[in-house]
C-alpha positions, 0 to 999 in steps of 0.5 A: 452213185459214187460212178456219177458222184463227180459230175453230180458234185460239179453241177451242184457246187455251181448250182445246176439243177440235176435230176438223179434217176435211182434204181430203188427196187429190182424183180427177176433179171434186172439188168442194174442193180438197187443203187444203180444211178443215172443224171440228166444233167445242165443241157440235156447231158446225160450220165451213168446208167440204171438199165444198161440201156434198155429204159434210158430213153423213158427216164430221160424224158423222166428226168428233164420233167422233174428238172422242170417240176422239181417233184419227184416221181417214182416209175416202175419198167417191166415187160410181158412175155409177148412184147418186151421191146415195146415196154423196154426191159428187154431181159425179162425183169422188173425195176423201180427207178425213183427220179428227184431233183438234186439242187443245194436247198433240195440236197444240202448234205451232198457236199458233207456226203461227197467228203466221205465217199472221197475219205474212205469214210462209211455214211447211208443216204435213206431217201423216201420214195413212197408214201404220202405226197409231203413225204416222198423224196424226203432225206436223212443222211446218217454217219456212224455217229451223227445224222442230218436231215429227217424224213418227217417224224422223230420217230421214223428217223431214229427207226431208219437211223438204226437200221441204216446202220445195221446195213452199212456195217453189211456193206448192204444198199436196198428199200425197207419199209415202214408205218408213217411214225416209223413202225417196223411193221408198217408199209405206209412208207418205203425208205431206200437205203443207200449205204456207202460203205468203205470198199471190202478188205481181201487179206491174201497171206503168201506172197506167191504167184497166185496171190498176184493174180488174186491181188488183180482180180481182186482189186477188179471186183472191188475189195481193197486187197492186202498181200501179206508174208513174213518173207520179205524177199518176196513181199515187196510192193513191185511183185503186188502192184495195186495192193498194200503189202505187210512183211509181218507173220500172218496170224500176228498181222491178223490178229492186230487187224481185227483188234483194231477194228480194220476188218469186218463181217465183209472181209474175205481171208485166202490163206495161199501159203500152204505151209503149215508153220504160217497157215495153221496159226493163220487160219485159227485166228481167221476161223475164230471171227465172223468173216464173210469168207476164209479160204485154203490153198493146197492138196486133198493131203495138205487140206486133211493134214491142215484140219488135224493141226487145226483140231489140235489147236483147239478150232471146233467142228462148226468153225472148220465147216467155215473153211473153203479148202481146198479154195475155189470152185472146180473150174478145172483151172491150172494157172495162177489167173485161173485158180484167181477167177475160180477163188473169185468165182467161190467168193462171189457165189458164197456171198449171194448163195449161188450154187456155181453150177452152169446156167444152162443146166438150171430153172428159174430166175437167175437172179433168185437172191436178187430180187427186193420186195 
């Protein structure tokens, strides 16, 4: 929502009714991930995108109808095998898309939900999309310490509640489901969950050439990127454009930072220094907390005399199996924005569980890990 969140914000504070078209469930090579939204807005206008133009045209036609009806609607797109351009999704995937009208009385929150997503602040939106008729399209807004809204039983709300939570602090967006008074184990009802939490962090100790190039490329798949070095000669915010830049040793920094609650299980550490004075206490302290990834530049040489340092302070076996080094994937990459793209490669496939083999030479889905419920 947050590509949309502008033009939603503008026809809602003038008191246009919008129709907002979610993408809540995903099967196989869908082109759009859960989340994905797109608007219908005053005049026909229409905004953002759930299927990178494969369904558009149906939701649209979707959209103005529940603008109309203001009941909400919730719409499954697939193909088969010998027709795919006459059902539509083309690349061979299935989406649910739950379309509801947005106005202030249906969507009072928005505006409080429109004030965090501009703070920085974390906060889930969990919507109804399946159920008994007087429940679908209700909403509950929760922040970490407060929630608004309710989905039609005390119950249902506290279970939902907790679990949304548990999702924003994963950084994770998707349906679950649940029995009408909010059991568990239930599937009378689905309930999507959207969590807008605040962006990643990508730590980058050394500030050397290869640390700008992941800085860029980092920033451009979303985190929110630190460059830190003890040297500073070199760290300086000119050399790291886009990023913030610490002067301070990086276990010290590192260790503030987690104190402080500024760093979570999303967090992705790239320790490119390799010298030992700075990396080996770096990464003790890295190796010692649940980030979603910690990773080492150097040689075979430096990684086997990085992992003797690190036995003698006292990191254990199970956390030296953590440590990507040396960091990257084999893309056969030479210079710095090539080394970048093979570290983002390795990040992007330890978070969904790719192998980072070719396609090519694969069976199955592609997206296997995507696929919900």
């Amino acid at each position: 929502m947050r590509e949309v969140l502008g033009d939603l914000l503008a026809w809602w504070r003038a008191g246009d009714p919008v129709a907002m078209a979610t993408v809540v469930g995903t099967w196989q090579s869908a082109p759009r991930p859960p989340g994905a939204v797109m608007l219908v807005g005053p005049g026909g206008t229409a905004v953002g995108s759930v299927s990178g133009g494969c369904v558009e045209a149906a939701v649209y036609d979707l959209g103005l109808a529940v603008t109309e009806s203001g009941e909400p609607r919730l719409a499954r797109y697939g193909v088969s095998d010998d027709d795919a351009f006459e059902v539509g999704l083309t690349c061979g995937g299935t989406i649910e898309i739950f379309v509801e009208r947005v106005d202030r009385a249906a969507y009072p929150q928005l505006g409080e939900v429109a004030d965090a997503l501009a703070a920085g602040r974390p906060v889930v939106v969990a919507t109804v999309v399946r159920g008994p008729a007087d429940r679908v399209g209700r909403r509950l807004v929760v922040w970490p310490d407060r929630r608004a809204g309710g989905l039609g039983a005390a119950r249902l709300d506290d279970a939902v509640a907790d679990d949304a939570r548990g999702l924003l602090a994963a950084g994770r967006t998707g349906p679950l489901g649940y029995g009408v008074d909010g059991d568990r184990l239930g599937d009378d009802l689905t309930v999507f969950v959207a969590a807008f939490a605040p962006p990643p962090r990508m730590i980058v100790f050394g500030a050397i050439d290869f640390a700008g190039a992941l800085a860029r490329l980092g920033g451009f798949l979303g985190y929110r990127v630190t460059v830190c070095d003890a040297r500073p000669v070199f760290a300086t915010a000119r050399r790291f454009p886009g990023a913030e830049v610490v002067v301070d040793w990086p276990h010290r920094y590192l260790t503030g930072e987690i104190e402080a609650g500024r760093v979570d299980g999303r967090t992705a550490v790239c320790v490119l220094t390799h010298d030992p004075k700075f990396d080996v206490p770096a990464l003790r302290v890295a190796l010692g907390h649940p980030f979603a990834y910690v990773g080492a530049m150097g040689s075979r040489r430096t990684h086997a005399d990085r992992l003797a340092r690190l036995r003698a302070e006292g990191v254990t076996p199970e956390q030296l199996a953590r440590l990507a080094s040396p960091i990257g994937l084999d893309l056969g990459a030479r210079t710095p924005e090539e080394t970048a793209v093979s570290i983002a490669a390795e990040l992007i496939a330890a978070r969904w569980g790719g192998s980072g083999q070719r396609l090519s030479g694969l069976d199955g889905s592609i997206h296997e890990n995507l696929d919900r419920y």
